[in-house]
VOMAR-367691 format. One record per residue: residue number from 0; residue in one letter; x, y negated, z of N, C-alpha, C, O in turn. Coordinates in steps of 0.001 Angstrom, whole numbers. Example, Ala and Ser with C-alpha at 12.3 -4.5 7.8 and 13.67 -1.06 7.14 Angstrom:
   n res    n.px    n.py    n.pz   ca.px   ca.py   ca.pz    c.px    c.py    c.pz    o.px    o.py    o.pz
   0   a   13190    5690    7800   12300    4500    7800   13200    3300    7800   14236    3319    8465
   1   s   12850    2250    7080   13670    1060    7140   12900     -30    7870   13409   -1138    8039
This chain:
   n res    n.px    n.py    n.pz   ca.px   ca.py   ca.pz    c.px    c.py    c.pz    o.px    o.py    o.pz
   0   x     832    1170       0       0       0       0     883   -1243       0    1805   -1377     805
   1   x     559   -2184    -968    1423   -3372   -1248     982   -4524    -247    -238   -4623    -115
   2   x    1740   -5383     459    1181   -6369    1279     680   -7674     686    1430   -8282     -77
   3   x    -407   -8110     943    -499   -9194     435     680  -10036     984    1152   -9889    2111
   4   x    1224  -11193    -202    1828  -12615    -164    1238  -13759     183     346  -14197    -543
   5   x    1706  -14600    1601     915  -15687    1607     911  -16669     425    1930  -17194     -22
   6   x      61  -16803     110    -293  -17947   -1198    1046  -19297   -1514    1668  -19656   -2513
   7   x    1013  -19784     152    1742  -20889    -272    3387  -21207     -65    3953  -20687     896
   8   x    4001  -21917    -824    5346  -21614    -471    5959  -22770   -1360    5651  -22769   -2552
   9   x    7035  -24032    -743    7310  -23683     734    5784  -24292    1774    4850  -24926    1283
  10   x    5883  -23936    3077    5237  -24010    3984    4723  -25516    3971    5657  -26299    3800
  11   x    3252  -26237    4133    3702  -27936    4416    3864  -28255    5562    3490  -27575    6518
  12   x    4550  -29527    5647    5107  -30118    6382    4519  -30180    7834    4000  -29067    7908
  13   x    4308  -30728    8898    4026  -30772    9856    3264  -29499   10630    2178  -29450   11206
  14   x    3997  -28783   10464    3066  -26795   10300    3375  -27151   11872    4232  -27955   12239
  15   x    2614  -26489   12622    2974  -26126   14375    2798  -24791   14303    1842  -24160   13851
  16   x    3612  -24487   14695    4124  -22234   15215    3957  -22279   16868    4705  -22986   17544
  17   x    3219  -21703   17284    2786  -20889   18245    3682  -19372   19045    3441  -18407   18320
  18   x    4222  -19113   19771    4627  -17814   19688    3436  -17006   20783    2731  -17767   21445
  19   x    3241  -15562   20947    2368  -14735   21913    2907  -13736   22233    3007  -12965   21278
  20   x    3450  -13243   23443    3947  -11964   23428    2935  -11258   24189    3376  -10347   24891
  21   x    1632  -11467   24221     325  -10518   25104    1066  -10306   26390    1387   -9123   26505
  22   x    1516  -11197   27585    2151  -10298   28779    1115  -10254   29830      62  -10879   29955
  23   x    1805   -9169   30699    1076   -8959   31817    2058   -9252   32639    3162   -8713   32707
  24   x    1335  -10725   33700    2531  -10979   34551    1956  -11018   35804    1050  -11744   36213
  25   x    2718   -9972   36487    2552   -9956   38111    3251  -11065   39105    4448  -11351   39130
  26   x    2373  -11527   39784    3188  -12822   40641    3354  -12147   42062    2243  -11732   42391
  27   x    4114  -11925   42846    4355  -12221   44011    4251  -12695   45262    4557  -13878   45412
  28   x    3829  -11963   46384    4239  -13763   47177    5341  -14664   47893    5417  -15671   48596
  29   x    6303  -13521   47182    8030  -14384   47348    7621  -15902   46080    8331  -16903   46172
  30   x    6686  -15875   45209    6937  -16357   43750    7658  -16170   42856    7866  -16911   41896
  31   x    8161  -15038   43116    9148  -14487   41617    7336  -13746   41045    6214  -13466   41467
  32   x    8208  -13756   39811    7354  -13065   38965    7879  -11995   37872    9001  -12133   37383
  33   x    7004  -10886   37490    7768   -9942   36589    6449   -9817   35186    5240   -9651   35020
  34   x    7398   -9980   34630    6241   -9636   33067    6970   -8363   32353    8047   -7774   32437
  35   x    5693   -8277   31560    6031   -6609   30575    4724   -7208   29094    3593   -7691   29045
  36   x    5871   -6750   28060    4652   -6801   26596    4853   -5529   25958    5730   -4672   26069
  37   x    4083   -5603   25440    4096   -3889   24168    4824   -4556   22873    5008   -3941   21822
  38   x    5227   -5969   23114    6049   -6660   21761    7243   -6280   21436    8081   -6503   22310
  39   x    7689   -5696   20319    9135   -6339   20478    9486   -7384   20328   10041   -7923   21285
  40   x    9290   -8281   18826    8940   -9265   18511    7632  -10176   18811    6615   -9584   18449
  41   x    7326  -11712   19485    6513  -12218   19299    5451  -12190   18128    5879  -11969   16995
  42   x    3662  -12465   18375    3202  -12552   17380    3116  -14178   17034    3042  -15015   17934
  43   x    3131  -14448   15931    3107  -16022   15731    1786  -16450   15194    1310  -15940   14180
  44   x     977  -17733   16126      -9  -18697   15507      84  -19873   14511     161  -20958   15088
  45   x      96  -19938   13120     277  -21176   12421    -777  -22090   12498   -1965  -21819   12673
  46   x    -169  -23399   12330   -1511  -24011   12537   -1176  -25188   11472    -255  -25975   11688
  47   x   -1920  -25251   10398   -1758  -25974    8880   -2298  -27199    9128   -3210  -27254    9953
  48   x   -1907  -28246    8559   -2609  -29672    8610   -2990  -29878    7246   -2472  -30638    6427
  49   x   -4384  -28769    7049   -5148  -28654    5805   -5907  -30201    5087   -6452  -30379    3997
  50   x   -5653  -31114    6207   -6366  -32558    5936   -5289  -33045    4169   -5514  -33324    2991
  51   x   -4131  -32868    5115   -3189  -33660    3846   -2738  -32916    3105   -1775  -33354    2476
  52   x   -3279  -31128    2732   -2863  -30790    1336   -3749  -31689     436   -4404  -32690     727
  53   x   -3525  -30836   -1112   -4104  -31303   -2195   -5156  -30441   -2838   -4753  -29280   -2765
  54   x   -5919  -30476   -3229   -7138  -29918   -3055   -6245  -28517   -4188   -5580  -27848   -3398
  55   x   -6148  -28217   -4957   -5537  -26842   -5257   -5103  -25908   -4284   -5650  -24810   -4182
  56   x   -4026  -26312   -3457   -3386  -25593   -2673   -3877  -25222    -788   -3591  -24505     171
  57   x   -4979  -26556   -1336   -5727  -26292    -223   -7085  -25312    -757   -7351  -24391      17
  58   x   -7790  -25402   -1755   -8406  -23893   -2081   -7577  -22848   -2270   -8088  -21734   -2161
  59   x   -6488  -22915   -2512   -5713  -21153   -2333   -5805  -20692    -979   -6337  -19632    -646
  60   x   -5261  -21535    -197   -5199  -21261    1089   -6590  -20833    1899   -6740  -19969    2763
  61   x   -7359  -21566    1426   -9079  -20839    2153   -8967  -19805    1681   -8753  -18923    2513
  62   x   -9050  -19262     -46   -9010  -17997    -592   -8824  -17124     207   -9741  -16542     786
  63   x   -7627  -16889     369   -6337  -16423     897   -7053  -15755    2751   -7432  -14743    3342
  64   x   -6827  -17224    2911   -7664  -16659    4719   -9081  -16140    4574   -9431  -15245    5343
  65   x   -9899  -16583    3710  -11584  -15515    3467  -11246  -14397    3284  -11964  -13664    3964
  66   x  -10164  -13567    2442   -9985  -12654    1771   -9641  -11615    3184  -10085  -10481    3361
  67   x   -8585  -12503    4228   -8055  -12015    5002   -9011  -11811    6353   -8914  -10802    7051
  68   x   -9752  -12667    6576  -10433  -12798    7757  -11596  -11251    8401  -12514  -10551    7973
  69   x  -10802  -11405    9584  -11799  -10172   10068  -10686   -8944    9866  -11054   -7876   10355
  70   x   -9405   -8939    9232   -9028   -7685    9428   -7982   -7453   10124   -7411   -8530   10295
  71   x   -7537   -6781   10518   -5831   -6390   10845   -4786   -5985   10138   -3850   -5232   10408
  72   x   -5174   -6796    8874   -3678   -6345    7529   -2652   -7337    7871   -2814   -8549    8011
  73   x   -1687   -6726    7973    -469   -7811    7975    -620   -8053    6163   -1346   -7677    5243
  74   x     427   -8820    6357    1042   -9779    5260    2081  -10578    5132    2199  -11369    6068
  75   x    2995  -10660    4179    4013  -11441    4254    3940  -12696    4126    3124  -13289    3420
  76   x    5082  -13346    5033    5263  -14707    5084    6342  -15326    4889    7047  -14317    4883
  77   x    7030  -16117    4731    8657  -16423    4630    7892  -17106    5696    6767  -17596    5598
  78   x    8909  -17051    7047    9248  -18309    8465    9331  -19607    7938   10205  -19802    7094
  79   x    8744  -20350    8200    9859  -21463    7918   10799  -22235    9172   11430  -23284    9046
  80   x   10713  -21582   10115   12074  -22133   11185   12883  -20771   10995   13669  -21030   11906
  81   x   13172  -19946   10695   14027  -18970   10417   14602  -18861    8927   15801  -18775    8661
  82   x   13413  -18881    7871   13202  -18208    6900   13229  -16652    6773   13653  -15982    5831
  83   x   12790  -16326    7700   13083  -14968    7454   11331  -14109    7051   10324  -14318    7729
  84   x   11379  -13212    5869    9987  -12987    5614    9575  -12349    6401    8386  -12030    6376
């Protein structure tokens, strides 16, 4: 099975990234605290400032997320603070 490609590339400008590692953190009452995730890697939230695309690339991008919405398919992305896909 081939992954879908996110539509747009490069990323626009003022993007905000999110990181989540789902933890479960036990507190103490010394106040130390201990966490545990099933992550290895963080999952990441993008968050697009769809106001100031241009209306093309801003209908790919709805496409793109309708097509996607509701499932649990990954898909590729190039980072853009890493670049790494």
């Amino acid at each position: 099975m081939a992954l879908a490609i996110f539509p747009i590339s490069p990323l626009p400008a003022n993007l905000d990234r999110q990181l989540f590692w789902a933890d479960n953190v036990n507190r103490f009452d010394s106040g130390a605290r201990q966490a545990m995730t099933p992550y290895l890697r963080p999952l990441h939230r993008y968050e697009m400032p769809i106001q100031a695309m241009e209306e093309t690339r801003e209908a790919t991008l709805v496409g793109f997320v309708n097509s996607m919405r509701g499932r649990v398919t990954p898909f590729l992305m190039k980072d853009p603070y890493d670049f790494r896909v």
